[in-house]
MIGU-762814 format. One line per 10 residues: number of its first residue (from 1); their letters; for each residue y, x, z of C-alpha. Coordinates in steps of 0.1 Angstrom, whole numbers, always signed. Example, Ala and Ser with C-alpha at 12.3 -4.5 7.8 and 13.67 -1.06 7.14 Angstrom:
2
1	AS	-45/+123/+78 ~ -11/+137/+71
//
This chain:
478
1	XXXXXXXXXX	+215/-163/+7 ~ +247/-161/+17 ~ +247/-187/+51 ~ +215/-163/+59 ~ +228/-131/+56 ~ +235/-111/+83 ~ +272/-117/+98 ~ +273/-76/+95 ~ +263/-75/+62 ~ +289/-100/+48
11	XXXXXXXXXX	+317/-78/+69 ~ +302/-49/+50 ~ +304/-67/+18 ~ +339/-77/+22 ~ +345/-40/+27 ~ +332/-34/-2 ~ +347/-58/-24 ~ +383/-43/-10 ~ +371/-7/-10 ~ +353/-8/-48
21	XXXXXXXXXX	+377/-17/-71 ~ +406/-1/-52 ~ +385/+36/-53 ~ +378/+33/-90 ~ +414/+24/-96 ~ +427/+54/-74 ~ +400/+77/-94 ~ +414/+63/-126 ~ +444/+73/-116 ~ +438/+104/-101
31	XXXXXXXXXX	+416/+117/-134 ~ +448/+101/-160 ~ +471/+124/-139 ~ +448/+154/-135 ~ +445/+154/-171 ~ +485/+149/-182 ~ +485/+180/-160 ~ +463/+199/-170 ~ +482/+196/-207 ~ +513/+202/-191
41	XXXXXXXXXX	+499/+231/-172 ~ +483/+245/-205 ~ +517/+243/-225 ~ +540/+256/-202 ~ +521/+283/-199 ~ +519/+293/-235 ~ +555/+287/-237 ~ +565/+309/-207 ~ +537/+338/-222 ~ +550/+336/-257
51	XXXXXXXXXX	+581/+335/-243 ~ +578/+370/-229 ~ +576/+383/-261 ~ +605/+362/-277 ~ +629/+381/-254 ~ +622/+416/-247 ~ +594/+426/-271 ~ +615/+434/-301 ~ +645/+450/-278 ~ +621/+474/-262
61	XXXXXXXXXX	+603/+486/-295 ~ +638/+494/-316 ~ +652/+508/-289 ~ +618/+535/-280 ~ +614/+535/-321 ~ +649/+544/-324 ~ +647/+571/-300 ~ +616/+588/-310 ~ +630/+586/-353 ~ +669/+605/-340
71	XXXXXXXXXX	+652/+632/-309 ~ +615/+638/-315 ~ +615/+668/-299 ~ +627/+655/-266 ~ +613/+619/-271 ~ +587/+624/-244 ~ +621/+631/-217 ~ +639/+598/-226 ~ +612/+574/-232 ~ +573/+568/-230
81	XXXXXXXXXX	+557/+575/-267 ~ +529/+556/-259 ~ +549/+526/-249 ~ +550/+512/-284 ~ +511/+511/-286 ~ +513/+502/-251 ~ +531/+467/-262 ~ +516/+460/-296 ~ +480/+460/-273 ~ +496/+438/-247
91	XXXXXXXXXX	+511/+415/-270 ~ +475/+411/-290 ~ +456/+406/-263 ~ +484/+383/-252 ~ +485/+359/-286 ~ +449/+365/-288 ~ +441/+341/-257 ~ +469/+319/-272 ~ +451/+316/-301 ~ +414/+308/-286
101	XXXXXXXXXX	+433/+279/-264 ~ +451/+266/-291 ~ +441/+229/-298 ~ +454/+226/-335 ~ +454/+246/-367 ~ +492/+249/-370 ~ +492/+265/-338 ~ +462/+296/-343 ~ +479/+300/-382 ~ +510/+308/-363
111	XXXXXXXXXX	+497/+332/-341 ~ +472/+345/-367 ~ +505/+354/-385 ~ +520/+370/-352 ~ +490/+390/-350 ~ +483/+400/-384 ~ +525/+414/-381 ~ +514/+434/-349 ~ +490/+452/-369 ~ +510/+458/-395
121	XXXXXXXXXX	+537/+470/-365 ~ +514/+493/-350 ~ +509/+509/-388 ~ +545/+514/-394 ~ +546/+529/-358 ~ +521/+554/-361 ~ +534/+563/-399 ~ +570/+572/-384 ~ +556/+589/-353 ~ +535/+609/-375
131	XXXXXXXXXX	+568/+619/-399 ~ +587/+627/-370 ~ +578/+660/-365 ~ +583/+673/-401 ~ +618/+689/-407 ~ +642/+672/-433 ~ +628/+634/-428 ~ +649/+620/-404 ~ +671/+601/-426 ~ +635/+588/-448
141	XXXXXXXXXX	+626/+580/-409 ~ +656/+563/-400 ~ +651/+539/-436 ~ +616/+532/-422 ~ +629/+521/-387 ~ +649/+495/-407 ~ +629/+481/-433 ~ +599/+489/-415 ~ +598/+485/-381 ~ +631/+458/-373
151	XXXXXXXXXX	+621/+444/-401 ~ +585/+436/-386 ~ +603/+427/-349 ~ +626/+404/-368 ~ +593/+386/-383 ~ +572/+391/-350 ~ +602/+370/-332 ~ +609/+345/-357 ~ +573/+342/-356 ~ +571/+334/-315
161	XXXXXXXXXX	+599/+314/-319 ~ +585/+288/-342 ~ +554/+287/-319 ~ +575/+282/-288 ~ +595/+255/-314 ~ +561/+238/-320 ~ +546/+242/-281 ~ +580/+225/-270 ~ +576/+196/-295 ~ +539/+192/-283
171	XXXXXXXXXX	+560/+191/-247 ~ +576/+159/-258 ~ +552/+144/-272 ~ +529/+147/-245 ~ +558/+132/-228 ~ +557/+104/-246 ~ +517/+102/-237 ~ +522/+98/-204 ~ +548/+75/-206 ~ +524/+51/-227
181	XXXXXXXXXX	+496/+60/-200 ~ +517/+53/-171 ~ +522/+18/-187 ~ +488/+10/-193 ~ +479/+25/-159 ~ +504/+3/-144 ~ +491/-31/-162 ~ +455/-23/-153 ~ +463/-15/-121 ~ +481/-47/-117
191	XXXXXXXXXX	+455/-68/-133 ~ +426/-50/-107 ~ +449/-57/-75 ~ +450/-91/-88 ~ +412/-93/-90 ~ +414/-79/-57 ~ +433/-100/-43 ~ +417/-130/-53 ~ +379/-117/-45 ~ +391/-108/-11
201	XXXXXXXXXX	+407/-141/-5 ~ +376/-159/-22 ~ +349/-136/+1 ~ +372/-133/+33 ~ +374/-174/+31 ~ +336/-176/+33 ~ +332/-150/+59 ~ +359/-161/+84 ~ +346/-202/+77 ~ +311/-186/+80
211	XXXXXXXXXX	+321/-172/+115 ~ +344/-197/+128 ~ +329/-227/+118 ~ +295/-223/+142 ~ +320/-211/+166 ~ +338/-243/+168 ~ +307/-262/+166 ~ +291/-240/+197 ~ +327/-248/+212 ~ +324/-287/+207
221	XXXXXXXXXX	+286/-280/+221 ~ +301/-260/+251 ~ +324/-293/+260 ~ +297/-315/+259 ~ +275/-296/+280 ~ +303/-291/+306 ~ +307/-327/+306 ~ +269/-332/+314 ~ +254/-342/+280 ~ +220/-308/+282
231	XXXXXXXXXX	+204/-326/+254 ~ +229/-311/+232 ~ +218/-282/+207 ~ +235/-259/+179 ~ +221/-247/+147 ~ +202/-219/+146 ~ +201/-191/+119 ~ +197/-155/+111 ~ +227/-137/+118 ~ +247/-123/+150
241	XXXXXXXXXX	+259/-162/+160 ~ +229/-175/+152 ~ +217/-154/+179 ~ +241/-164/+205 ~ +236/-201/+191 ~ +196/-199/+202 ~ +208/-180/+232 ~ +231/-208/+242 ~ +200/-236/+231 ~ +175/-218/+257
251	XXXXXXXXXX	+204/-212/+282 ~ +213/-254/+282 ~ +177/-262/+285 ~ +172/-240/+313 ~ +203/-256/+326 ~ +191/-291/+319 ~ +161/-282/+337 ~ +174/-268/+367 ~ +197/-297/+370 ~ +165/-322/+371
261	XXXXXXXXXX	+146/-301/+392 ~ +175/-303/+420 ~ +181/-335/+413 ~ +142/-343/+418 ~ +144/-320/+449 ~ +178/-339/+460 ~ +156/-373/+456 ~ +125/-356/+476 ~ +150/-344/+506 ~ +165/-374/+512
271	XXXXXXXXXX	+131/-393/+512 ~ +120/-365/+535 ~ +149/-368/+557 ~ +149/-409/+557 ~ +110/-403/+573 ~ +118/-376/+595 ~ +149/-399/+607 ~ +122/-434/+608 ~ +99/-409/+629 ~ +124/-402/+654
281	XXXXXXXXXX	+134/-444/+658 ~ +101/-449/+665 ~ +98/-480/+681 ~ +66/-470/+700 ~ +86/-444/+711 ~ +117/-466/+715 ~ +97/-493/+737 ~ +82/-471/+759 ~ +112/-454/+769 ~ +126/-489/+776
291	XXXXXXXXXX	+97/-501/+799 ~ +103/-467/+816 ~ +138/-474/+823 ~ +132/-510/+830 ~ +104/-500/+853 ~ +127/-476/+872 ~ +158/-501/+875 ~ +134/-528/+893 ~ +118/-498/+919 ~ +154/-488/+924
301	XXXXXXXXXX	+152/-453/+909 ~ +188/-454/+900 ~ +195/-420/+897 ~ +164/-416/+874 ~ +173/-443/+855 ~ +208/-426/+849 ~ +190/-395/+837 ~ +166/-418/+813 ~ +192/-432/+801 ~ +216/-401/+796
311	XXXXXXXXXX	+181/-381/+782 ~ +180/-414/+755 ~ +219/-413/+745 ~ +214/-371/+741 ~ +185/-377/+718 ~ +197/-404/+693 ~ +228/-385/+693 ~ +217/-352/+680 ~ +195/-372/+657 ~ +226/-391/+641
321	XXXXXXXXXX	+250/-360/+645 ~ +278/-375/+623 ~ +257/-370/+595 ~ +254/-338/+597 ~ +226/-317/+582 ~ +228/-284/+597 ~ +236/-283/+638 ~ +242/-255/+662 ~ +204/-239/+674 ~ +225/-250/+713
331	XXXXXXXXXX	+221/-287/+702 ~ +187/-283/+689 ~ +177/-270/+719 ~ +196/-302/+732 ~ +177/-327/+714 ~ +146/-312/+722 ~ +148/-310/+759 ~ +161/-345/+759 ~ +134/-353/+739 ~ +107/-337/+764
341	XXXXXXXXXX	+124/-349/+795 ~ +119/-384/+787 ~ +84/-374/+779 ~ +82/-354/+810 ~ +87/-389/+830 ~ +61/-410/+811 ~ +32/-375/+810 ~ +45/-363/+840 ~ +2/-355/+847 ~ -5/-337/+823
351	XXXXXXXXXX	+32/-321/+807 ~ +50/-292/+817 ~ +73/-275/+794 ~ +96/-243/+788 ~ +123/-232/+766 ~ +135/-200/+765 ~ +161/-192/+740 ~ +187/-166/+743 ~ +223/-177/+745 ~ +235/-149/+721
361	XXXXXXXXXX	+218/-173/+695 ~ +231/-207/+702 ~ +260/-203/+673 ~ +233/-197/+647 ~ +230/-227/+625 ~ +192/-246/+622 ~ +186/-277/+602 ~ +185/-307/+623 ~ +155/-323/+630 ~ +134/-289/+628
371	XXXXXXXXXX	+118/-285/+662 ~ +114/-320/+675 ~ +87/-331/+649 ~ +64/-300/+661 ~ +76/-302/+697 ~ +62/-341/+692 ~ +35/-326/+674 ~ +25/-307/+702 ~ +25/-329/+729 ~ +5/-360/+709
381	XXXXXXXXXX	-22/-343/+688 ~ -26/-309/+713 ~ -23/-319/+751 ~ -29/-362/+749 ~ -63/-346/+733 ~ -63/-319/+763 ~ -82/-323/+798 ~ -54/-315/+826 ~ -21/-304/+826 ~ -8/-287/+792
391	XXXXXXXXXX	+25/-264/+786 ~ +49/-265/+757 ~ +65/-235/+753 ~ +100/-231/+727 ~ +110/-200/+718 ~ +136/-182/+699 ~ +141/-142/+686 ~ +163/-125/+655 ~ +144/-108/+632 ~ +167/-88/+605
401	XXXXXXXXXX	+182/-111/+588 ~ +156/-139/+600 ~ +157/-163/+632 ~ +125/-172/+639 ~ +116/-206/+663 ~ +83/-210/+677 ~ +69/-241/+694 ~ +37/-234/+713 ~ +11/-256/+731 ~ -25/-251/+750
411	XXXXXXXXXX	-35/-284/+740 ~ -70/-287/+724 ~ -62/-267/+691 ~ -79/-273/+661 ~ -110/-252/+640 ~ -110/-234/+610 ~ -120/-263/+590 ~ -90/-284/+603 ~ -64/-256/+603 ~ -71/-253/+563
421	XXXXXXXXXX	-71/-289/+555 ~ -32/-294/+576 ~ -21/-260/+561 ~ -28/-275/+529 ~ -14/-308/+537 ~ +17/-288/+547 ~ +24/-275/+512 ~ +14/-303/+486 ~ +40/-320/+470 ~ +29/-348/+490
431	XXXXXXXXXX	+11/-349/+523 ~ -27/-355/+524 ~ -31/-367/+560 ~ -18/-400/+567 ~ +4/-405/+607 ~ -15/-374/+615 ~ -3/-334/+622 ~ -1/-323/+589 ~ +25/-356/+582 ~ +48/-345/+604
441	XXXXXXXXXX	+43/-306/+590 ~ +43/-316/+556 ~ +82/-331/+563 ~ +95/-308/+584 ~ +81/-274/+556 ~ +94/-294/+524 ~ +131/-298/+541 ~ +129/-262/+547 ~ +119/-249/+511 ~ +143/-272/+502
451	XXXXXXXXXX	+176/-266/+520 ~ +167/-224/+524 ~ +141/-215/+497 ~ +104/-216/+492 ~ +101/-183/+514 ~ +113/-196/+546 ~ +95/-229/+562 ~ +64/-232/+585 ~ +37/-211/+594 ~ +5/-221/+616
461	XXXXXXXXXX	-15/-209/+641 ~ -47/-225/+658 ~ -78/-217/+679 ~ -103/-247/+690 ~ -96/-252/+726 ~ -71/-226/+730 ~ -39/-240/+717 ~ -16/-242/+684 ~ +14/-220/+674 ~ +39/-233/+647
471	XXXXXXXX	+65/-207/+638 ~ +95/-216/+617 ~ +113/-190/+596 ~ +147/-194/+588 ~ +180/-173/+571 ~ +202/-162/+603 ~ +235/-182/+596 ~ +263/-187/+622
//
């Protein structure tokens, strides 16, 4: 399950493996110290409330008591009467809340004392303000304010205090809490970041041998096939590489095969080329020529002779051409005049011929070998078959990106029925007419798809009696 996983699922899983355990950890954490606060929080503030009241409760109510016992009748100019009420409410609804967040019975039986002595307080206040106003009871008044009302302060603070007393011991020992916490925290937090560390190593080992290992292989695969070995493969599988790994199987095969296929088309050049090159040595050809020249030498025709000869040397030289493939279209045009002077001599009857090709194109590049096959064509299966005289007629024009060679005859032309069957001929893998038209077709069209592409070669034209036109197609290259 794990070598067929997606490679971006195991990533995700190593996230996860990091990201987990660290989370809950850091939530641990966060909820331990969240919670030691809120205790904090919670004590410190009953301390500072309770507090209040330590301090300045008891001060405020002798001193306004006090006041209102000695001057009743100008107690209302030196201090608020209904401050003392005003207080004991505060201060019960103050130890009331206390008492509904305290967390332990000592703590509400302290403030249940504090408030049962604010009632009491609030009695003793009412009872004096209430005797203040009758003549001759100042000195029963002032006795009250002592036993009475200090006396209740005095209890009310003692009171507070022992609650802030106890609130600041629950302070220490919440201390003491977190210090215990913090070391437990700190173990388990060392124990997770060791499980941690040790599934991250454990998962992050898989996933980086899981990622480089069919790297290296597909880079041991990539050195063999750049050394030449295209029957190597990789291993396929489900995940990202896996992907590249088919991807690079197809791409090799494809490779392979294009590799044989020009190979094959390397093999069926050459074989086309050694034909086209055993055509032009014909020794037919060869013998004639000779007899020609040997003719003319005995009838004294020197300067013919010279021309034979010259016409000879041009033509086997363009057809050796250093072994060069591709020539100038000037010494095509070369070869081929060469080729049809000497033919001139011998059909001098019957042949006329005519080349017209523009000198702006004579740096343009031609396979050699391309026009003499249909220029030969032309003058032994269209005008030897012709009654009279015949014309050949080469020609050149730039078409785009295109030059485009015609060789045209008004020899005796072929019919529908033959036009199809050399057309044909012309584009099997192998030519179906034996030493005929379509042979010399058939070599010249497959060294064309071969050296420029299966959309440039040969195309044919033919009318019975009227004449044939072959038209060669080729990429405009100087």
């Amino acid at each position: 399950m794990w070598k067929k996983s997606p490679l971006q699922g195991r990533l995700h899983m190593l996230v996860i493996v990091c990201l987990a355990p660290l989370t809950l950890m850091i939530l641990y954490l966060l909820v331990m110290v969240n919670r030691f606060s809120d205790w904090y929080d919670a004590i410190a503030e009953n301390i500072t409330l309770a507090n209040e009241y330590n301090l300045n409760f008891k001060e405020d109510m002798d001193y306004t008591m006090y006041v209102i016992v000695v001057n009743m009748d100008r107690a209302g100019e030196l201090v608020d009467t209904k401050k003392p009420y005003r207080m004991i409410g505060d201060a019960r609804a103050a130890f009331r809340k206390l008492r509904g967040a305290a967390d332990s019975e000592y703590a509400r039986s302290q403030i249940s004392a504090i408030l049962r002595c604010l009632t009491t307080l609030e009695n003793r206040v009412r009872e004096i303000e209430n005797d203040a106003t009758v003549s001759g009871s100042y000195d029963k008044n002032m006795e009250r304010l002592d036993f009475n009302i200090r006396v209740v302060t005095d209890l009310i603070q003692e009171q507070v205090q022992k609650y802030i007393y106890y609130e600041t011991t629950r302070l220490e020992t919440l201390r003491e809490d977190i210090r215990a916490d913090v070391v437990d925290a700190l173990r388990l937090s060392a124990v997770l970041f060791g499980a941690i560390l040790l599934g991250v190593g454990i998962v992050s080992r898989k996933i980086m041998t899981g990622i480089t290992e069919p790297i290296r292989k597909l880079s041991e695969a990539t050195k063999q096939a750049g050394s030449g070995e295209f029957e190597v493969r990789v291993q396929e599988g489900n995940d990202e590489l896996a992907i590249l790994n088919s991807n690079f199987n197809q791409m090799i095969e494809k490779i392979g095969n294009l590799v044989e296929d020009i190979r094959v088309e390397q093999i069926n050049l050459r074989q086309a080329e050694l034909k086209l090159l055993q055509a032009q040595i014909n020794p037919h050809f060869l013998y004639n020529t000779l007899d020609s020249i040997i003719w003319l030498a005995e009838a004294g025709e020197k300067e013919q002779v010279v021309e034979m000869v010259s016409s000879l040397s041009d033509f086997f030289r363009t057809t050796l051409s250093k072994g060069r493939d591709y020539i100038s279209l000037q010494e095509e045009e070369a070869h081929i005049r060469s080729y049809l002077k000497i033919q001139q001599f011998r059909y001098r009857d019957i042949l006329e011929y005519d080349i017209r090709i523009p000198e702006e194109l004579y740096q343009y590049s031609v396979l050699k070998l391309t026009l003499q096959p249909l220029v030969e064509n032309a003058l032994y299966h269209g005008i030897k078959n012709k009654r009279g005289i015949g014309h050949i007629r080469v020609s050149a024009r730039k078409e785009q990106d295109s030059l485009v060679l015609s060789v045209q005859d008004d020899g005796i032309g072929m019919d529908r029925e033959r036009l199809e069957e050399v057309r044909a001929s012309m584009n099997r893998e192998e030519p179906g007419l034996d030493r005929t038209r379509g042979f010399g077709l058939f070599n010249v069209n497959q060294r064309l798809h071969l050296n420029y592409g299966p959309e440039y070669g040969l195309d044919v034209e033919s009318c019975y009696e009227t004449g044939t036109t072959v038209t060669v197609r080729i990429p405009a290259i100087k």
